[in-house]
C-alpha positions as CSV (number, residue, x, y, z in Angstrom):
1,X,-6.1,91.7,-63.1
2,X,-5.8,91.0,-59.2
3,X,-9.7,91.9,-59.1
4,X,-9.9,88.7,-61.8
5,X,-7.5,86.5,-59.3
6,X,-9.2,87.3,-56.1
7,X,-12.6,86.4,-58.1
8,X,-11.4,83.0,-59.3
9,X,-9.5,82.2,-55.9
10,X,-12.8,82.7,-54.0
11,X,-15.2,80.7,-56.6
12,X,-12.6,78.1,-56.6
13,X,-12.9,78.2,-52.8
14,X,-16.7,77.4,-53.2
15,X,-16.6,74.8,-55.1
16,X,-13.7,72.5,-53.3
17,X,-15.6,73.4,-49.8
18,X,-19.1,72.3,-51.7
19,X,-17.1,69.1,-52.8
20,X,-15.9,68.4,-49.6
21,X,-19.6,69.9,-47.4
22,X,-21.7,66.8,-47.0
23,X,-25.6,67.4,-48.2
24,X,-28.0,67.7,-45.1
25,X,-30.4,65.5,-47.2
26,X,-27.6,63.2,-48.4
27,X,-28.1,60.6,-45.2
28,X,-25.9,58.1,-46.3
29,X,-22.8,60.1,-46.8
30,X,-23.3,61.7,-43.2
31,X,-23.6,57.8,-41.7
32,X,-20.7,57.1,-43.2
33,X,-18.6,59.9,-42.4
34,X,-19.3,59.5,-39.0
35,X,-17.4,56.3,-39.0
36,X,-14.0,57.6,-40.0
37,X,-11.8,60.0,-39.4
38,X,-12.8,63.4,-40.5
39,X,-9.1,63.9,-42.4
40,X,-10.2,61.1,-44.2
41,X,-13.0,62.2,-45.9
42,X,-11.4,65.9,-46.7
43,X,-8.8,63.3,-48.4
44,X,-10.7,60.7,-49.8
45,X,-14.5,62.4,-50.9
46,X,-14.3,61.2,-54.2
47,X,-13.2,57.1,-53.6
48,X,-15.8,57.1,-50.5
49,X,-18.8,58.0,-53.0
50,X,-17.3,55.6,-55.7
51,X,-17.1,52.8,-53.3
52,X,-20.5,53.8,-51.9
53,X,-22.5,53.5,-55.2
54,X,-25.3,53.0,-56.1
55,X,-26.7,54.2,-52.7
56,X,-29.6,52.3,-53.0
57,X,-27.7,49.3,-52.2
58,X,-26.4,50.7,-48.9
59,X,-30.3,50.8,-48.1
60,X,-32.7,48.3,-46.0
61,X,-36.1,47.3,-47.0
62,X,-37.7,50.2,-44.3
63,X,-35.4,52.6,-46.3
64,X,-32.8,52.6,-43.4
65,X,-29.4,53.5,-43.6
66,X,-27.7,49.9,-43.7
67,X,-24.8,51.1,-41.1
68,X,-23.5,47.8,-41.5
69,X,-23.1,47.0,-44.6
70,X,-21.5,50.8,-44.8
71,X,-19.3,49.5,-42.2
72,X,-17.8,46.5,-43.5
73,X,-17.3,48.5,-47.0
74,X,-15.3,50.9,-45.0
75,X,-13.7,48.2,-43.4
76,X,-12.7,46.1,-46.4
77,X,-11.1,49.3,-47.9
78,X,-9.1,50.2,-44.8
79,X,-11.3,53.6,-44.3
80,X,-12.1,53.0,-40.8
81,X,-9.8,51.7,-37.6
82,X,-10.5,49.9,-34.8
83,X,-7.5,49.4,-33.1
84,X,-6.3,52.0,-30.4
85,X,-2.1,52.8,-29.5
86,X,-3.2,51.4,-25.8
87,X,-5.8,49.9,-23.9
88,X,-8.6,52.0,-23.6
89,X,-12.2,52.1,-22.0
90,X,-14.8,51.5,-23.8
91,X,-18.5,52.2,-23.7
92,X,-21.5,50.0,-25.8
93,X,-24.9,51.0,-25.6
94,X,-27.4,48.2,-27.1
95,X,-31.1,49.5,-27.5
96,X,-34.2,46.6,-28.3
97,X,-38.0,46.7,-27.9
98,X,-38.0,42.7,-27.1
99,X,-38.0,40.8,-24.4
100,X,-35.3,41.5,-22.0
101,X,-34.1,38.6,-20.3
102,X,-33.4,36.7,-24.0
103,X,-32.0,40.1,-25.2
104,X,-29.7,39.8,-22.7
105,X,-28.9,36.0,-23.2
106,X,-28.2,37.1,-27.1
107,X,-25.9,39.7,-26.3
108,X,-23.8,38.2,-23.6
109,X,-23.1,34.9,-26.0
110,X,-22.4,37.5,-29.0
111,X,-20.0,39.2,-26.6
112,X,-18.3,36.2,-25.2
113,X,-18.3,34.8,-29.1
114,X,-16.2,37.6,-30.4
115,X,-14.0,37.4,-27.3
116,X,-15.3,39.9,-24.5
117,X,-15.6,38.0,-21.6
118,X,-15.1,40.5,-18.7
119,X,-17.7,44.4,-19.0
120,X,-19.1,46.1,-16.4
121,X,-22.9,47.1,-16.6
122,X,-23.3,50.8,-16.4
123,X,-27.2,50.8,-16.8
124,X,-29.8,48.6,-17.6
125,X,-33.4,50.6,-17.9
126,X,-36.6,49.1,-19.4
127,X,-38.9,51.9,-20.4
128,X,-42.5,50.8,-21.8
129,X,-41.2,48.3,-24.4
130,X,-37.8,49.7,-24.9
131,X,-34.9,48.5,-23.7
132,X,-31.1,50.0,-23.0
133,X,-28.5,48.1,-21.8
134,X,-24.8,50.1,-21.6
135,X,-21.8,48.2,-20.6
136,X,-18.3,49.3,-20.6
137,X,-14.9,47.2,-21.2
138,X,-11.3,47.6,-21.7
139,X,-9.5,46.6,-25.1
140,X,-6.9,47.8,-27.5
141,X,-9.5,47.8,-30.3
142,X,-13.5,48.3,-30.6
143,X,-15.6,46.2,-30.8
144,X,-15.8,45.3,-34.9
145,X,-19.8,46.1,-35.9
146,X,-19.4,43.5,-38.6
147,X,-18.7,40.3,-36.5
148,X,-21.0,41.2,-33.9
149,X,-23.6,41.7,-36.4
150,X,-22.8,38.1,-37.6
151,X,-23.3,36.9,-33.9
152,X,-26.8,38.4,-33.7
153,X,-27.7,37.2,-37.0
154,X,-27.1,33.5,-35.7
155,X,-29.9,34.3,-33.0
156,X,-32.1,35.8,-35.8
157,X,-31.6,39.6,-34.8
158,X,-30.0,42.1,-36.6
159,X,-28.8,45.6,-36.3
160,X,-30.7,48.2,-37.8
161,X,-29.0,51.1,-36.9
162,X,-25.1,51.6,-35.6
163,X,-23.9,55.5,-33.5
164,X,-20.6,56.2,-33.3
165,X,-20.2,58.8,-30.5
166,X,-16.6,58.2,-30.4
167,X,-13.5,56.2,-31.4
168,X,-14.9,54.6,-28.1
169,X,-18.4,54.7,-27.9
170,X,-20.6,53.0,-29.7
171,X,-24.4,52.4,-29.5
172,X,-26.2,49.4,-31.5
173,X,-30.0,49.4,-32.3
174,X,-31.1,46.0,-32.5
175,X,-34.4,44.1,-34.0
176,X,-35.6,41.1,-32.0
177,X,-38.7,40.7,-33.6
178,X,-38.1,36.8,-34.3
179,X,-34.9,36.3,-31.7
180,X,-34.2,32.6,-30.9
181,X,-30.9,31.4,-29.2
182,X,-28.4,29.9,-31.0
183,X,-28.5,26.5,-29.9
184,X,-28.7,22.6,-31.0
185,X,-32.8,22.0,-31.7
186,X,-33.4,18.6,-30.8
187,X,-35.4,16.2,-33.2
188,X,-37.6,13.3,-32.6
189,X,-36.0,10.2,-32.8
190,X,-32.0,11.7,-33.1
191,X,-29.0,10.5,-30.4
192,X,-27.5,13.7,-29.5
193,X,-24.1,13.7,-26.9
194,X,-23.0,16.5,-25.1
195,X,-19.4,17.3,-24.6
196,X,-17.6,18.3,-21.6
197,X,-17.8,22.0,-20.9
198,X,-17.5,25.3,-19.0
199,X,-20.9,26.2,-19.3
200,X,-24.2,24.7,-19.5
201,X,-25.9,23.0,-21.8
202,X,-28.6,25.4,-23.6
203,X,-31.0,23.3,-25.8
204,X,-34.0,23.9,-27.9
205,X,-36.3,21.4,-27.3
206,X,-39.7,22.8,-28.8
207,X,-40.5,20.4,-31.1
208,X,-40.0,17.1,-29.0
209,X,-42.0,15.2,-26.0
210,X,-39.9,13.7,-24.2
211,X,-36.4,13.7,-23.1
212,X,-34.2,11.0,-22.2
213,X,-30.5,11.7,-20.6
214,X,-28.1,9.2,-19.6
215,X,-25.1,10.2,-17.8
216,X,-21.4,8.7,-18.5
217,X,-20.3,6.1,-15.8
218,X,-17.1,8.5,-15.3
219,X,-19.8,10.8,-14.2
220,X,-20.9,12.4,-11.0
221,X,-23.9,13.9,-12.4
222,X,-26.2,15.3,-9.5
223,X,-29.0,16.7,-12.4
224,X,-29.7,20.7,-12.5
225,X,-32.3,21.4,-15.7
226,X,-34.3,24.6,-15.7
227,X,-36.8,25.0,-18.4
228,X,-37.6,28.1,-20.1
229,X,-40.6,29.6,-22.4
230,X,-39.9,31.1,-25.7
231,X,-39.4,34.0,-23.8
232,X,-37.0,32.8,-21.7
233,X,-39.2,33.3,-18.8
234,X,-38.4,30.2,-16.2
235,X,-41.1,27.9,-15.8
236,X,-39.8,25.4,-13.4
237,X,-36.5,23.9,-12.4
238,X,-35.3,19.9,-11.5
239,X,-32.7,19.7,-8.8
240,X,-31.4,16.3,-7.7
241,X,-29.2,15.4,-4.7
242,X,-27.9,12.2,-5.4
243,X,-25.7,11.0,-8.1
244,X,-27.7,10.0,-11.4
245,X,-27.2,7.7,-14.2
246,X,-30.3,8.4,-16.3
247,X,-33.4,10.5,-16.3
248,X,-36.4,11.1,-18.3
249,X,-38.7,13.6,-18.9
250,X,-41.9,15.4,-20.4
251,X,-41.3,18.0,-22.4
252,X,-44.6,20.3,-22.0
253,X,-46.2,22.4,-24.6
254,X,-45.6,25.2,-23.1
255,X,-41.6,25.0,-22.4
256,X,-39.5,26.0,-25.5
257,X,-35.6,25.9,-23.7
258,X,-33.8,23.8,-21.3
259,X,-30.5,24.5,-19.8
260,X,-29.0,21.3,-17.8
261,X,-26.2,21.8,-15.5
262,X,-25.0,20.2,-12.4
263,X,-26.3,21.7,-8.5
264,X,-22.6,21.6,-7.5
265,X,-20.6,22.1,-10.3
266,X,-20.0,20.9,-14.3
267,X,-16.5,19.3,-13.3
268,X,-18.8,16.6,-12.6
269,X,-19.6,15.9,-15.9
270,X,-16.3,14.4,-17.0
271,X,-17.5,12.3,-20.2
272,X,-20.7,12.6,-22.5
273,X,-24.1,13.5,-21.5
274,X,-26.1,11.2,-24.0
275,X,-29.6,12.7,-24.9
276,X,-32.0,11.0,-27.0
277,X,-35.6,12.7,-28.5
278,X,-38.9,11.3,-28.7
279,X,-42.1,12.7,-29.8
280,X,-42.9,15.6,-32.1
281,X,-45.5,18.5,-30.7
């Protein structure tokens, strides 16, 4: 009788620890386990494959783990935090294989979008064609994969793969195949005024001639435009010392961006900046 026990305790043992064991071929399970907190998923095996069904659909086209589509299903169920009990440090690793200097333009507008203004730059390495960049910042929550994807996605990059080292450190794998920067594309014939601001004026002017700006008479405008490839390689840049009320411009074939500013400072530009388009490339 106690050899009949100690046979059905043990086979019973098996089979909650093979419930519970992860497959090493089941990929998607082990991505999204790594998201959570162990406890969790000894808890909760059964409702994290129900709500992770049918796999396929947590699957890109390349036949990639979606990590964030994984992530904001976690998310939305209240399986994963990303809040901390205090401030903490934390470290973000973004990896590319496209061009650095708009990589970096991307991320630092995505960052500053979802409200990280202040990191410090632990290292930035280019190696061949790929790219790290690893910043670290402090917060009382990490940064949420699901708006930061949303960020990229407005500058036509995405995330293709998301590592979780820690509750604190995080590395992102981003495509920039067909990266743009978010920002107003100017049209042929169309008025266009810019606001006030803090920063300067990022436009995309590659599918226009020529540019006309006329400055507010509550203006102190002394001009600053830089003008950038599709790269975001500079090309040239316009500086003006005195005081203007309107300039014009060619737009050549070859410049894609241009950022206009002020040489001393944007508290210059009290009122509009009115722009107005002309020509199609």
């Amino acid at each position: 009788m106690i050899k009949l026990l100690l046979t059905f305790f043990l086979f019973s043992s098996l089979a909650i620890a093979e419930n519970l064991a992860v497959g090493s071929d089941d990929i998607l399970m082990r991505k999204a386990v790594s998201f959570i907190d162990p406890k969790l998923f000894t808890k909760d095996r059964v409702f994290l494959e129900t709500i992770l069904s049918p796999k396929k659909d947590f699957y890109m086209e390349n036949d990639s783990v979606d990590s964030v589509k994984i992530i904001k299903t976690l998310k939305n169920r209240g399986l994963i935090n990303l809040f901390f009990k205090q401030p903490s440090e934390i470290n973000l690793s973004f990896k590319t294989d496209g061009t650095t200097i708009l990589f970096m333009k991307i991320m630092s507008d995505s960052l500053r979008n979802i409200g990280y203004y202040k990191y410090i730059t632990k290292e930035s390495s280019l190696k061949d064609k790929d790219f790290l960049w690893k910043i670290s910042l402090t917060s009382e929550y990490a940064t949420d994969p699901v708006l930061l994807s949303s960020e990229l996605e407005k500058n036509n990059c995405f995330i293709t793969d998301i590592i979780r080292e820690s509750a604190t450190d995080w590395t992102y794998v981003v495509d920039m195949r067909d990266a743009k920067i978010d920002t107003k594309k100017l049209i042929d014939g169309e008025g266009v005024a810019l606001k006030r601001s803090l920063y300067a004026y990022w436009l995309d002017v590659s599918g226009i001639k020529e540019l006309e700006i006329e400055s507010s008479d509550r203006n102190s405008w002394f001009p600053y435009i830089s003008y950038y490839d599709k790269n975001l390689q500079l090309l040239r840049v316009v500086r003006e010392d005195e005081k203007k009320r309107k300039v014009s411009f060619n737009i050549e074939k070859d410049v894609y961006y241009i950022k206009i500013s002020d040489i001393y400072t944007l508290k210059n530009i009290k009122d509009s900046l009115v722009l107005t388009s002309r020509g199609e490339k």
